[in-house]
N, C-alpha and C positions, 0 to 999 in steps of 0.2 A: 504493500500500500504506500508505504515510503516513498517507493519510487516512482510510480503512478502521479504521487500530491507533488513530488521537487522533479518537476522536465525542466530538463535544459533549457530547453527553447523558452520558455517563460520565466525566466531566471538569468536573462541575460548573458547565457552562455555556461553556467557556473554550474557545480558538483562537486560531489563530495564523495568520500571513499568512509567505508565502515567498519568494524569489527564487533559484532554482538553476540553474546552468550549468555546463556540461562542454566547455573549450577542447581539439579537434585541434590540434597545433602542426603536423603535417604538411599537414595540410588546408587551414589558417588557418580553421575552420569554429567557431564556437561555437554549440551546441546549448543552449535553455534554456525555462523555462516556469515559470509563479509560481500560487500561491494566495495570492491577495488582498492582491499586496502591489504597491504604486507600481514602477510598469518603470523598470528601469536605463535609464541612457543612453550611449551610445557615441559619442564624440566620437572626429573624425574629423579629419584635415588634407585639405583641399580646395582646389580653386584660389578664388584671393579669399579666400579666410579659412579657418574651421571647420566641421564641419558636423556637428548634434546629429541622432542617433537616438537612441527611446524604442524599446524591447524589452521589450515587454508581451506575455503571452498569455492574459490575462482569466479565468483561474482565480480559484473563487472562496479563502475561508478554508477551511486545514486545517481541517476538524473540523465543518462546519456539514452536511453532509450527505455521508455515508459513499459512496454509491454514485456520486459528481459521476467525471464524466471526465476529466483532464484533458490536454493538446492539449502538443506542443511548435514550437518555431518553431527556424527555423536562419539565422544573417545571417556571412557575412564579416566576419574581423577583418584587417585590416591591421597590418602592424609599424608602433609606433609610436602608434597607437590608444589610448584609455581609456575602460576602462569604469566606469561608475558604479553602484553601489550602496546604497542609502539609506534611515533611514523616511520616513514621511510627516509626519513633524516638521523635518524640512531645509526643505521649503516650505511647508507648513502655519503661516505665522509671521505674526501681525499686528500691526500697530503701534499706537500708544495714538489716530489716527482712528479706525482700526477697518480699515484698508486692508489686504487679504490680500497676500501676500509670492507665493505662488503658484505652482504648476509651472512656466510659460512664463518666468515672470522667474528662476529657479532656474536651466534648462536656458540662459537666456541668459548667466546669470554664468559659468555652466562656460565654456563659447566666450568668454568674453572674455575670462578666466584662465589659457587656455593661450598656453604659451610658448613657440616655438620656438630662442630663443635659450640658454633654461635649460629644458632636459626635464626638471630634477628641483626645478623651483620647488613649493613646498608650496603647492600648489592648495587644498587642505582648509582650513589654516588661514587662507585670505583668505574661504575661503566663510562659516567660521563666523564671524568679523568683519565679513564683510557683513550676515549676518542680524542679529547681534548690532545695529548700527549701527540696520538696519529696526524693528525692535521698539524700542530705546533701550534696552537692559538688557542686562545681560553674564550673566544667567542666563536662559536660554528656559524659557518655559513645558514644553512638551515634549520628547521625548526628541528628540536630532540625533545619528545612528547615520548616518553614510557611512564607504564604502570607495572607494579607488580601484587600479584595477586598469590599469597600466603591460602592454604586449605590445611 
């Protein structure tokens, strides 16, 4: 319906990108589906280490075409789990070679910032200190919009 109510065309051009989910705590089930925006990731305690999923369901942008359908996906959350929610300026980061910062190395920092000894070590703010560091500026070009979501 979202997308139906925000068209483009009467919006002057403009859209937006999403990521929405709906946690059962009884279930441990979260239900979710995006338009057009970079998949969360849910990091995970595994044996030998951590283990990152991306939760993408390839919708496009709100607003680019009113009649688009879009799909949801459903993955297990375990206690203890986080998920991630972010734009595409958390990894979209390049440094002055010109070297992308990049999804893969992004989802890699999460896994290596989690802490089993401190569950409530401030994960966020080493991420944005890493990127920081990648680029060499303490001001990003783009926007860096994350959440993290503790279960």
């Amino acid at each position: 319906k979202l997308n139906e109510v925000f068209e483009m065309s009467d919006r002057g051009g403009n859209y937006f990108t999403i990521w929405y989910g709906v946690y059962n705590q009884e279930t441990q089930e979260l239900v979710y589906s995006s338009g057009g925006h970079p998949p969360s990731v849910l990091i995970s305690d595994a044996p030998g280490g951590f283990m990152a999923k991306s939760l993408d369901s390839d919708g496009i942008p709100i607003g680019m075409m009113p009649d688009e359908e879009f799909s949801d996906q459903i993955c297990h959350v375990s206690k203890h789990d986080r998920l991630y929610i972010f734009s595409d300026g958390v990894y979209e980061i390049e440094n002055d070679n010109g070297l992308l910062w990049g999804f893969d190395a992004f989802v890699e920092m999460l896994k290596l910032q989690q802490n089993d000894d401190d569950p409530h070590a401030n994960i966020l703010d080493t991420i944005l200190q890493a990127a920081q560091q990648f680029c060499g500026q303490d001001t990003l070009e783009d926007d860096f919009s994350i959440l993290e979501i503790q279960f």
